[in-house]
TORMARPA-233052 format. One line per field, with one value per residue (C-alpha): residue number from 0; z, y, x. Coordinates in nm, 4 decimals, m for minus. Example, Ala and Ser with C-alpha at 12.3 -4.5 7.8 and 13.67 -1.06 7.14 Angstrom:
// TORMARPA-233052
pos	c(0|1)
c3	c(0.7800|0.7140)
c2	c(m0.4500|m0.1060)
c1	c(1.2300|1.3670)
***
This chain:
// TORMARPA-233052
pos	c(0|1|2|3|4|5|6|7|8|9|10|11|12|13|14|15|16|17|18|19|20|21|22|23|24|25|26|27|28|29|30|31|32|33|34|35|36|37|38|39|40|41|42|43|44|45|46|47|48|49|50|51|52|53|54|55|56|57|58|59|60|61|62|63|64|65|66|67|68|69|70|71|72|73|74|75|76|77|78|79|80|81|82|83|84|85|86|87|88|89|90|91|92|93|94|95|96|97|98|99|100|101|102|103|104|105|106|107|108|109|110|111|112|113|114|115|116|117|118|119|120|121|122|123|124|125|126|127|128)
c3	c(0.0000|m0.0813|0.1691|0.1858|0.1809|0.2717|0.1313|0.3865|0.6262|0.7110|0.5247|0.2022|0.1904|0.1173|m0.2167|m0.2555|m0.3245|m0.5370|m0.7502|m0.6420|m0.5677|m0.6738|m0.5797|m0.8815|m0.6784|m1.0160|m1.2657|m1.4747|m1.3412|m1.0365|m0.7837|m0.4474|m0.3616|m0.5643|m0.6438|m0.3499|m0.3999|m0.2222|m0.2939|m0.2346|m0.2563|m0.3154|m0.4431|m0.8485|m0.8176|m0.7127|m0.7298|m0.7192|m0.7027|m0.8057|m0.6908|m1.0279|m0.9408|m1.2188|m1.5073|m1.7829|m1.9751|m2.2862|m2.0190|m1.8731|m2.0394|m1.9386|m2.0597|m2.0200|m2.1590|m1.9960|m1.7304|m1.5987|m1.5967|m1.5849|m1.5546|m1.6450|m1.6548|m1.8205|m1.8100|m1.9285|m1.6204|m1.6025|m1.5060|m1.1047|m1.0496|m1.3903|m1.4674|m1.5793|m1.2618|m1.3915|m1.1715|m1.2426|m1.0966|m1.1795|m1.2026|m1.0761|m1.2608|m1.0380|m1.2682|m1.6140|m1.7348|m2.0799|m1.8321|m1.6951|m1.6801|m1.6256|m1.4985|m1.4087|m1.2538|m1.0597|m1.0953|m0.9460|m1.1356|m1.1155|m1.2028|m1.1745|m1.2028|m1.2343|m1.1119|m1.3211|m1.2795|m1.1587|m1.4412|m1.3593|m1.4183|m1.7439|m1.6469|m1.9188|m1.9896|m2.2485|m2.4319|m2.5257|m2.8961)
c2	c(0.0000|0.3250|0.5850|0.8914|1.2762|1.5472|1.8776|2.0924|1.8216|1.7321|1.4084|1.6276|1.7896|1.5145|1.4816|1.8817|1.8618|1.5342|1.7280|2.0941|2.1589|2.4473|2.6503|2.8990|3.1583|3.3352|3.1020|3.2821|3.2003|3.0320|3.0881|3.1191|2.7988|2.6353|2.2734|1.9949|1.8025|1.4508|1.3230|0.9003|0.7631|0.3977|0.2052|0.2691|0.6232|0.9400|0.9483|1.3005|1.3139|1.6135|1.7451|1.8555|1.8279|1.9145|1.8878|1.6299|1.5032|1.7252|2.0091|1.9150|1.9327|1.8265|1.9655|1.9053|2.1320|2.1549|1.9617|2.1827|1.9724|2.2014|2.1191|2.3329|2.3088|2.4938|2.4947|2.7877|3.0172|2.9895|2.5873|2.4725|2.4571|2.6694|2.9023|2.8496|2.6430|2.6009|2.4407|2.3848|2.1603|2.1228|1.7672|1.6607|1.4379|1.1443|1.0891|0.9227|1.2142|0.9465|0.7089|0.9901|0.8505|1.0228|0.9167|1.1068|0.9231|1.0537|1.4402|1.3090|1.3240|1.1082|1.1714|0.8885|0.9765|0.6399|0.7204|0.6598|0.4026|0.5071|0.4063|0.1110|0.1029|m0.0564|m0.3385|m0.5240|m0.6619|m0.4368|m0.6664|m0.5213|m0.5279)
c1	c(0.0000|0.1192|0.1700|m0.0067|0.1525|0.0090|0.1259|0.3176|0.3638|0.7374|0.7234|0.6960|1.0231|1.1710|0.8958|0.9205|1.2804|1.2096|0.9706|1.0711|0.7158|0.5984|0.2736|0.3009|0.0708|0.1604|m0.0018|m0.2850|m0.6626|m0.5260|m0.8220|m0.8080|m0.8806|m0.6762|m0.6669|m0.6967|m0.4533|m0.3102|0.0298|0.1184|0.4656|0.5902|0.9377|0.8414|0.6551|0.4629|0.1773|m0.0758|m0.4508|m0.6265|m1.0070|m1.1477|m1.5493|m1.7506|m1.4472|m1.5319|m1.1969|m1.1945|m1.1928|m0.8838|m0.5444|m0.1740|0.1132|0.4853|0.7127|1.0995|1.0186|0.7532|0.3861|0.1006|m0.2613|m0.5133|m0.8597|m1.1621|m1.5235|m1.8046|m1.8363|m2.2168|m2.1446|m2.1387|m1.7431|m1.6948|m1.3822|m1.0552|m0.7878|m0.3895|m0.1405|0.1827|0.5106|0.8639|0.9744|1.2462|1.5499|1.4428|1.1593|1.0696|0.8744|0.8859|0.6112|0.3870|0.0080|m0.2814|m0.6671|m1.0022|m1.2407|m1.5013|m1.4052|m1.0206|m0.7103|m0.4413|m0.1320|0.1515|0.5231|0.7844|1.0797|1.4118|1.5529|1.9079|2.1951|2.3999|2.7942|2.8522|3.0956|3.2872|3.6672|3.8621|4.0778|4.4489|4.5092)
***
């Protein structure tokens, strides 16, 4: 089972400097509320769940550009939960950003980073010529 991270607890800094979590206060459309948000850790990944109650799939897109994953999603203003939410992280190297996956179910995101595997000393005999 995996185990559960809250953000801001101490058990994230350890994740925060794995991903360099960052808030992005900055990020256009970002309400005040932001996104609720759960992080899980275990041996092969990270993984993040996202609250996004009222977004269907075509209103949600994921981008990752220089290592920087942001999630935005859109829905007409005049809808319950409508308006424009945009989060974004910077990934760390410790992760395959080749693998990412992504799942909505139920109005929740989730997001699953692998982690690289780390690179193992080529070992071989060099014959002399």
């Amino acid at each position: 089972m995996n185990r559960i991270v809250y953000p801001h607890s101490p058990q994230t800094r350890s994740l925060d400097q794995l991903l360099n979590h960052a808030f992005g206060e900055a990020a256009a459309g970002l309400p005040a509320r932001g996104f609720r948000e759960v992080w899980g850790e275990s041996p092969e990944a990270i993984t993040l769940r996202v609250d996004l109650p009222g977004f269907r799939k075509d209103q949600i897109q994921i981008a990752l550009t220089d290592r920087k994953l942001a999630v935005t999603a859109e829905s007409p203003a005049d809808q319950a939960f409508g308006g424009r939410y945009q989060r974004v992280w910077a990934l760390g190297r410790e992760l395959d950003t080749s693998r990412i996956a992504a799942r909505l179910d139920l109005g929740v995101l989730e997001l699953t980073f692998p982690k690289a595997q780390p690179e193992t000393p080529e070992s071989r005999t060099i014959p002399i010529q």
